[in-house]
KEKE-3310 file (N, C-alpha, C; in steps of 0.2 Angstrom, whole numbers, plus 5000, padded with zeros to 4 digits):
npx = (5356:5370:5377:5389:5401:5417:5431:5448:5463:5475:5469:5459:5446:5434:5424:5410:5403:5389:5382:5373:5379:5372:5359:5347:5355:5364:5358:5351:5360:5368:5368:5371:5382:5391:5389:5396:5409:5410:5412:5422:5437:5449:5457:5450:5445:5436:5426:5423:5423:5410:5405:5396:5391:5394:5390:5389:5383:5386:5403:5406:5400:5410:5419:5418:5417:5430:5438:5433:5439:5451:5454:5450:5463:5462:5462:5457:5454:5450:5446:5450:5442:5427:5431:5424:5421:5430:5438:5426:5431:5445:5445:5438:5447:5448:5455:5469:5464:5461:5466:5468:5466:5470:5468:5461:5468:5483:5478:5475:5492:5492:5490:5503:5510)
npy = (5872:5859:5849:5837:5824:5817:5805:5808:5803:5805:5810:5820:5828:5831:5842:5845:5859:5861:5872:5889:5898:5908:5918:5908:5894:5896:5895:5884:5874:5876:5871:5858:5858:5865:5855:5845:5852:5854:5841:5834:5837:5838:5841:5850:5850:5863:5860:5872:5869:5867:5879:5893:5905:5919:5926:5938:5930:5919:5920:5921:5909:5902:5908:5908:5896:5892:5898:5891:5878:5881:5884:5873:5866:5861:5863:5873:5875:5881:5875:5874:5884:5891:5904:5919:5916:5915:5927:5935:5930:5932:5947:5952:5948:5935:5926:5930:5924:5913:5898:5895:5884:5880:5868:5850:5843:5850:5856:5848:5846:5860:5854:5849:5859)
npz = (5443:5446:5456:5461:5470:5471:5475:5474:5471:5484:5494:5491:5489:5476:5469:5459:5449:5438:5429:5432:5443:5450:5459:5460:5458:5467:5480:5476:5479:5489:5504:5501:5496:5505:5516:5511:5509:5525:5529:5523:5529:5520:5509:5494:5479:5470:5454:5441:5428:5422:5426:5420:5424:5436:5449:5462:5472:5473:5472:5487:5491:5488:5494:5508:5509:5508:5517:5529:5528:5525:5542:5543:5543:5530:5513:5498:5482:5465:5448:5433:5428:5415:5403:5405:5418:5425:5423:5432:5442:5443:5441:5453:5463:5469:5463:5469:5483:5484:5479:5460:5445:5430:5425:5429:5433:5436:5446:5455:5460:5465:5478:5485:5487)
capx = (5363:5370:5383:5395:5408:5419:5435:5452:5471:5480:5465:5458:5440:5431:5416:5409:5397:5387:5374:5374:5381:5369:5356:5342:5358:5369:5353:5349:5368:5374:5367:5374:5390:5394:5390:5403:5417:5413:5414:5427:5441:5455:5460:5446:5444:5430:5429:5422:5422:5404:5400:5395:5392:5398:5387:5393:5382:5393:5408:5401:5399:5416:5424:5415:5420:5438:5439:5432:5442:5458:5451:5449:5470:5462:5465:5453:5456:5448:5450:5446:5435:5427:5433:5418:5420:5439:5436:5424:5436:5450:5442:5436:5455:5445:5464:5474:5464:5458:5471:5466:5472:5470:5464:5460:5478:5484:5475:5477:5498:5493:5489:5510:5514)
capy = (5870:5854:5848:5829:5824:5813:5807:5808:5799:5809:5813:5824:5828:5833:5844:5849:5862:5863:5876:5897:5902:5914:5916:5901:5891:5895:5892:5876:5869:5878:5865:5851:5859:5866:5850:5841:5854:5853:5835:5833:5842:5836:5844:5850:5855:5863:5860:5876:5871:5869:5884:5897:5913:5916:5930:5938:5927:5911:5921:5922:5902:5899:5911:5903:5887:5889:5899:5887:5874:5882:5884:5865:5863:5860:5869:5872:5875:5882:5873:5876:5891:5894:5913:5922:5915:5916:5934:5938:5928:5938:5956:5951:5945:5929:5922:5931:5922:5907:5896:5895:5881:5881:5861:5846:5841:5856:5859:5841:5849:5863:5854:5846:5866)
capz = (5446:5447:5461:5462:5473:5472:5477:5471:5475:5489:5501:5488:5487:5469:5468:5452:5448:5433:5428:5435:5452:5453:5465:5463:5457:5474:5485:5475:5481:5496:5508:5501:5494:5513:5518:5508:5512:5532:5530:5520:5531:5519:5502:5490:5471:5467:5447:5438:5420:5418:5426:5414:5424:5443:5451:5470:5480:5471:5475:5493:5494:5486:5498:5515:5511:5508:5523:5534:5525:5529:5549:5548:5542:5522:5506:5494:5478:5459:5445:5425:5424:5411:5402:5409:5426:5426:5423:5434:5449:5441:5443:5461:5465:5471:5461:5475:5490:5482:5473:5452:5441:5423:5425:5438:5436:5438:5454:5463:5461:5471:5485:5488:5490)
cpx = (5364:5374:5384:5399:5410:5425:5442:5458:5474:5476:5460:5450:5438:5425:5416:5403:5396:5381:5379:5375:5379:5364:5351:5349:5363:5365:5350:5357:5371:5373:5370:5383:5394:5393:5396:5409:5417:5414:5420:5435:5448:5454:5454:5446:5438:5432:5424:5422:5413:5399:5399:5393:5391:5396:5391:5391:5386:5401:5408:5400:5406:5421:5424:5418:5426:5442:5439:5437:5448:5456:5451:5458:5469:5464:5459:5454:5453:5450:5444:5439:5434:5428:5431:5421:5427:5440:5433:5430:5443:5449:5440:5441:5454:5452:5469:5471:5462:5462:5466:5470:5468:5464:5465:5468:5482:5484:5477:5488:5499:5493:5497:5512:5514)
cpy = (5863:5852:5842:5830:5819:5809:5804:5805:5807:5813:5821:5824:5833:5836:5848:5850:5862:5868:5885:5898:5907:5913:5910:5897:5890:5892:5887:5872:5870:5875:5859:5853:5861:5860:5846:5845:5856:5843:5834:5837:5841:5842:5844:5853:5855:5865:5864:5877:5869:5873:5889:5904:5911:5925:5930:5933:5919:5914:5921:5917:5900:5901:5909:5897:5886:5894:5895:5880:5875:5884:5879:5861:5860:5866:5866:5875:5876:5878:5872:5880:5892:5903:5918:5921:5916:5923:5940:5937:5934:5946:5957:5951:5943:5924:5923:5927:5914:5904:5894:5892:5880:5874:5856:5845:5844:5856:5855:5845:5853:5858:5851:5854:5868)
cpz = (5448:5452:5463:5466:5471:5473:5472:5475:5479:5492:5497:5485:5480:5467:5462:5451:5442:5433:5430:5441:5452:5455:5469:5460:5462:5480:5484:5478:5487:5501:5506:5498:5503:5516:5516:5508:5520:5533:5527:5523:5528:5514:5496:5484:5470:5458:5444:5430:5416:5422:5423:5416:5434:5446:5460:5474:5478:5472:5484:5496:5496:5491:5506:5515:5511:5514:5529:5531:5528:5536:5551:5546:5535:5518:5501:5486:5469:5454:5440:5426:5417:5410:5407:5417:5429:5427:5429:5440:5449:5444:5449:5465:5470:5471:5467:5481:5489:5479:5465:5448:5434:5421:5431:5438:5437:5446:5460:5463:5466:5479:5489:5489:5495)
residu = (UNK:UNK:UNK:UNK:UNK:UNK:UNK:UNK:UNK:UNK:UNK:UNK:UNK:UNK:UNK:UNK:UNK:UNK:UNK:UNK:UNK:UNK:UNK:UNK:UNK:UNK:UNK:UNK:UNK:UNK:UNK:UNK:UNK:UNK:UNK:UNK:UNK:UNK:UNK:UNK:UNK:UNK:UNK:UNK:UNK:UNK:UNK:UNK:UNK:UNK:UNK:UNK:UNK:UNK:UNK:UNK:UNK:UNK:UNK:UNK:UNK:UNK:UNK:UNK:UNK:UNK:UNK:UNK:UNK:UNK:UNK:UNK:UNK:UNK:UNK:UNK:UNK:UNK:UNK:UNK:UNK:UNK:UNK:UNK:UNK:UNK:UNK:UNK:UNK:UNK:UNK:UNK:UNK:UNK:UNK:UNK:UNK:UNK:UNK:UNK:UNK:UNK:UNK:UNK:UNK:UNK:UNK:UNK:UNK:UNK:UNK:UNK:UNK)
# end
């Protein structure tokens, strides 16, 4: 698993995961990805087009940090899943608590809502 940030126009941080969000894949990132959404107390996309399968303990990271996100007055934010992983989020109804945008410019929109 591989994990970027970087930033974006209007206070918008940009994390991009590549590789499986499954379990050596969420214990290889989840120190430095919770690091970069408790520093980052603004507006986050996490970008999901190069993750390729999205196991509960990767539902489990996703869902802690956009909890704490929104605690610190952020929003955090899905963006381009892949099928598979869109799927799983869907059947989880991770969509209902999580916002889910199709693509990055999509997602940076959510955040003027």
């Amino acid at each position: 698993m591989q994990f970027d940030s970087a930033a974006l126009p209007g206070n918008i941080t940009h994390l991009v995961l590549k590789g499986r969000l499954d379990l050596a894949g969420t214990q290889a990132i989840e120190q430095p990805f919770s690091f970069a959404t408790t520093l980052h107390a603004s507006n986050i996309v996490v970008d999901l087009s190069g993750v390729s399968f999205l196991a509960s303990i990767g539902i489990r990271l996703l869902m802690t940090s956009a909890r704490a996100q929104a605690n610190r007055g952020g929003k955090l934010v899905l963006a381009a899943p892949q099928p598979l992983v869109r799927k799983v989020l869907e059947t989880a109804g991770i969509d209902q608590l999580i916002p889910l945008a199709a693509d990055l410019e999509t997602a940076q929109t959510l955040f003027a809502e």
